[in-house]
C-alpha positions as CSV (number, residue, x, y, z in Angstrom):
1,X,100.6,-1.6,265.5
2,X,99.2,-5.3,266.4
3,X,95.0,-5.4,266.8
4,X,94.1,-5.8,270.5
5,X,96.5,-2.2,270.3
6,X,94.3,-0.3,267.1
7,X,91.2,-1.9,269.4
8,X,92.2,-0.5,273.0
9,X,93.2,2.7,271.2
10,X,89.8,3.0,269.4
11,X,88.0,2.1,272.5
12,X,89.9,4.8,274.5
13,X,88.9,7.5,271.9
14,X,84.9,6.3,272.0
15,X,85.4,6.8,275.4
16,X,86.3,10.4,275.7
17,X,83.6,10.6,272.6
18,X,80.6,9.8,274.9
19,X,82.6,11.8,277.5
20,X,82.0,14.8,275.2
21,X,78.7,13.9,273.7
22,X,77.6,13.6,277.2
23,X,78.7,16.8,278.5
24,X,76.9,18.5,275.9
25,X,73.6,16.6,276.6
26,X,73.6,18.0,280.1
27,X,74.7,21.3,278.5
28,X,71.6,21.2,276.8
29,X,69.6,20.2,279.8
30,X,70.8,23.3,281.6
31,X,70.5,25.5,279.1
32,X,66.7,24.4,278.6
33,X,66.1,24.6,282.5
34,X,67.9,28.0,282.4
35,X,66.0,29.5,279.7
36,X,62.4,27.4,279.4
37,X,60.6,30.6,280.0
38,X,62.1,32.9,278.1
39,X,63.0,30.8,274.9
40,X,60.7,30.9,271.7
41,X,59.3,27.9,270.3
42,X,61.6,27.5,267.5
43,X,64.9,27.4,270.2
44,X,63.0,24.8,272.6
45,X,62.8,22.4,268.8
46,X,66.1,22.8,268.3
47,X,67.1,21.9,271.5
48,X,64.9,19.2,271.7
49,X,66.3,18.0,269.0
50,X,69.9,18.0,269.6
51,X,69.0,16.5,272.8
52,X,67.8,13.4,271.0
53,X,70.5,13.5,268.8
54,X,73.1,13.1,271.2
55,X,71.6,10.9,273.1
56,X,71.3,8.5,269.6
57,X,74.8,9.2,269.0
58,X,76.0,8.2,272.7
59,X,73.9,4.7,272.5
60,X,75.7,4.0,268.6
61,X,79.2,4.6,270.3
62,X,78.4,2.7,273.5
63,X,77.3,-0.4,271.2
64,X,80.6,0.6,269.2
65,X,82.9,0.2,272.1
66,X,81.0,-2.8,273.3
67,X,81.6,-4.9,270.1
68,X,85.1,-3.9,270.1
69,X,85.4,-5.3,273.9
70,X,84.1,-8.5,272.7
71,X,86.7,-8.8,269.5
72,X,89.4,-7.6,272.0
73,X,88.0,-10.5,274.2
74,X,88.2,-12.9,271.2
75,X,91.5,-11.7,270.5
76,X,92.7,-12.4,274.0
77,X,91.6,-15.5,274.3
């Protein structure tokens, strides 16, 4: 498999990746608006937390598939 394939391939998959992570950051937003009064402390931290998490991972990947669309860029030219 040449490089600009392996890259566009990679690329593709960190796409549906922050497809996924994404989803379950608004899964999480729901699930806090659903249940903000009726959660204990300990669930809201959690939550919190994953929140932030994802969001982390979702900026890493985005700079992931960005740097590959530059090499793929380099490669094309």
């Amino acid at each position: 498999m040449s490089k600009k394939t392996s890259l566009e391939k990679e690329i593709d998959w960190l796409r549906t990746v922050i497809t996924l992570t994404t989803a379950a950051v608004f899964g999480i937003f729901a699930w806090v608006a659903h249940n903000y009064k009726t959660a204990d402390q300990m669930e809201m931290v959690v939550a919190a937390l994953l929140f932030f998490l994802f969001l982390i991972s979702i900026t890493m990947t985005n700079k992931k598939v960005y740097k590959n669309l530059k090499e793929l860029e380099e490669l094309e030219d």
